[in-house]
C-alpha positions, 0 to 999 in steps of 0.5 A: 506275740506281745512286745514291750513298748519302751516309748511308755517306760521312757515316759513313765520313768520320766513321769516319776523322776518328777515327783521323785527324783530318786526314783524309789522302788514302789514296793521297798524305797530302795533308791539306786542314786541314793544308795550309789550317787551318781553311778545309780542316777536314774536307775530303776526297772519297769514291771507290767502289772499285767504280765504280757505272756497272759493277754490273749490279744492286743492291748496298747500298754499305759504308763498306769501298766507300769510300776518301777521297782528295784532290780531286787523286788523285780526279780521276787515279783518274778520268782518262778513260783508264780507272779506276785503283786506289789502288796503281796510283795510289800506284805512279805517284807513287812512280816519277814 
């Protein structure tokens, strides 16, 4: 079994308030701080680029693993029909 290692996402989330500290969605800009002040303050959602149910054996997550998205794309990036990749999902939203 895989388990998700939070110590990674904590750096990671705090790696990108750094250099952006709205902490935009990678795949649609939404800003959760933008769009709701200070209640979305450093709101975002950690998605593992390499889905943990598909690694056959032990694999120590980095924060390259890691992509922040918003709660909306994090939900599409998991949409039951499979998973998308981030510039599958930001080509939808460009052509939709």
């Amino acid at each position: 079994m895989h388990e998700r290692n939070k110590a990674v996402v904590s750096i990671a989330k705090a790696l990108a308030f750094m250099r952006d500290p709205l902490l935009r969605c990678q795949v649609c800009g939404f800003s959760f701080a933008e769009k709701y002040g200070s209640r979305g303050g450093k709101f975002i959602e950690a998605h593992h680029l390499i889905p943990l149910a598909r690694l056959q054996r032990a694999r120590e997550t980095k924060i390259a693993d890691i992509a922040l998205v918003c709660a909306n794309c994090h939900r599409m990036l998991h949409n039951g029909n499979g998973s998308l990749t981030l510039e599958q999902l930001r080509a939808l939203l460009t052509t939709s």
